[in-house]
C-alpha positions, -999 to +999 in steps of 0.1 A: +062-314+012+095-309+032+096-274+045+130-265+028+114-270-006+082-250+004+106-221+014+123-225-018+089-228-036+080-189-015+117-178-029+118-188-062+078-172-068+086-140-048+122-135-072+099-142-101+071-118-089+097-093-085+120-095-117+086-094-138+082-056-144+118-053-153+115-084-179+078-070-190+093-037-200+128-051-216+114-076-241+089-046-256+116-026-254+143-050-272+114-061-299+106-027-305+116-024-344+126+013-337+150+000-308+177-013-336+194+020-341+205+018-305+216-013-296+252-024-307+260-042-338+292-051-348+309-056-316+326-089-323+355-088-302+328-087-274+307-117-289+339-136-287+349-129-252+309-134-238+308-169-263+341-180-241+330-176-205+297-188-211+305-217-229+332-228-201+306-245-184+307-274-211+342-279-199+322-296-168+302-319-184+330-329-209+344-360-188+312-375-169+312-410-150+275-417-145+256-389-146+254-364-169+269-379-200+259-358-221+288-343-240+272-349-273+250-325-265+272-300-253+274-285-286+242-275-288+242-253-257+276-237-268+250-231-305+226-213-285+254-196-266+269-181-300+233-171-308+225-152-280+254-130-281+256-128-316+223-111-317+232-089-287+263-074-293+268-087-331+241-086-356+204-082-346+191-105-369+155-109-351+149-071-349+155-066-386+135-092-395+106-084-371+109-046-387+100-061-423+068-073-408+060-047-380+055-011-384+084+012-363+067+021-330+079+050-308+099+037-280+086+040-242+092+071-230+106+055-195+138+031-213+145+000-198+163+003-161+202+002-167+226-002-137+253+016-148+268+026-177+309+020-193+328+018-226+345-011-238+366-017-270+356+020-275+319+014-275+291+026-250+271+000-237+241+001-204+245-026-183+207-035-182+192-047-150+175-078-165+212-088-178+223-080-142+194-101-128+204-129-155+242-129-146+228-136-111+209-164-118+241-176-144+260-175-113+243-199-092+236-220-126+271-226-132+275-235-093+253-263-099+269-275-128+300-269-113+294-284-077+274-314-093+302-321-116+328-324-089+305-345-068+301-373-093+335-369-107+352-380-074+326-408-069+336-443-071+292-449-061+259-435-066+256-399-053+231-396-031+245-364-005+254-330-008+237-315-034+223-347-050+202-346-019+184-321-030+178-329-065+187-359-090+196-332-115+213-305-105+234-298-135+203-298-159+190-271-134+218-251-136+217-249-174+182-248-174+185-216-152+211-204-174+191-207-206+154-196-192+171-163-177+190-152-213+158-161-230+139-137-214+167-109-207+171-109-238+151-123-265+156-136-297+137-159-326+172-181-326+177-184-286+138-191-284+134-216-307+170-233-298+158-228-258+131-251-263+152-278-282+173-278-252+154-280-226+137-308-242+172-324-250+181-325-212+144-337-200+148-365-218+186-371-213+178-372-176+149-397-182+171-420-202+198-418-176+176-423-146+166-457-161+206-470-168+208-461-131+180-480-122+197-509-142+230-502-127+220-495-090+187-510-088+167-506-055+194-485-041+186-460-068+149-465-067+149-457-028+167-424-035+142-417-064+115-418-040+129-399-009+147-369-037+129-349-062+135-349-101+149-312-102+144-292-070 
């Protein structure tokens, strides 16, 4: 193993060993039947806005050449995307239906770790530090989706530098970041069900795409296989 990815290996297990407690104590927190009457509900103007930037990232992988043509698909992302923040600023469907089957608990005495805390539209919200840890990783997803898309879209050949030298994938890491980190910072029956689907969706779309390559590009593709890995 190269030593760039065994350093990334260290990083990405060290981030994960480090973000833990905080996700630990946020998802018994945010499926905590008793947690409803504190979270906002209704707050659509704010679903909206959230549904907009996150789903801009589609706009990338709208007008493929080789890779990535996966616009088709697109719509499911921007599904889960609508999901996700209507269940966090809208209407928390999971909660209210986990509340019909589990008994109200009294919250932790120690509430989840918030960063800071602001009004918008003239609610109060608590910026928590899993969403903070999530925007992070959103950030560096959408640079990879970003970045990758630029790559190919200027390409007249098979990609085989810059960040392509790294992985064969890099967009469907990105998203996959994207979705994994809003799955766990913040929970949902919807996002986890639709997560899977997605992540499934994009595993295979990369299969199926590696193999019109191969038709396409043949041993030159089938040399870069070998020598770059299939996400990171």
């Amino acid at each position: 193993m190269k030593t760039y990815r065994i350093v990334l290996f260290a990083m990405i297990i060290l981030f994960l060993f480090l973000v833990a407690p905080y996700f630990k104590t946020n998802i018994s927190y945010l499926l905590n039947p008793s947690s409803i009457d504190i979270l906002a509900s209704g707050q659509w103007v704010v679903v909206l806005i959230w549904i907009v930037v996150f789903s801009a990232f589609t706009l990338f992988l709208l007008y493929p050449r080789k890779r990535g043509a996966w616009k088709k698909y697109s719509v499911i992302y921007i599904a889960y995307i609508v999901a996700l923040f209507t269940e966090m600023f809208g209407f928390p469907l999971s909660l209210y239906f986990l509340s019909t089957f589990l008994p109200g608990t009294p919250l932790p005495e120690e509430p989840v770790s918030t960063v800071i805390n602001f009004s918008f539209f003239g609610q109060d919200y608590s910026l928590l530090m899993t969403s903070l840890i999530a925007g992070f990783v959103t950030v560096i997803g959408g640079a990879l989706v970003v970045i990758g898309w630029k790559q190919i879209y200027d390409a007249d050949e098979l990609v085989t530098k810059g960040i392509y030298g790294y992985s064969r994938h890099p967009q469907y890491v990105g998203m996959g970041a994207i979705i994994i980190a809003w799955l766990f910072a913040w929970p949902t029956i919807p996002t986890a069900i639709m997560a899977v689907i997605l992540l499934v969706v994009y595993f295979r779309l990369a299969k199926t795409e590696e193999k019109e390559l191969e038709k396409e590009f043949g041993k030159k593709y089938l040399d870069y296989k070998k020598k770059t890995p299939f996400l990171f």
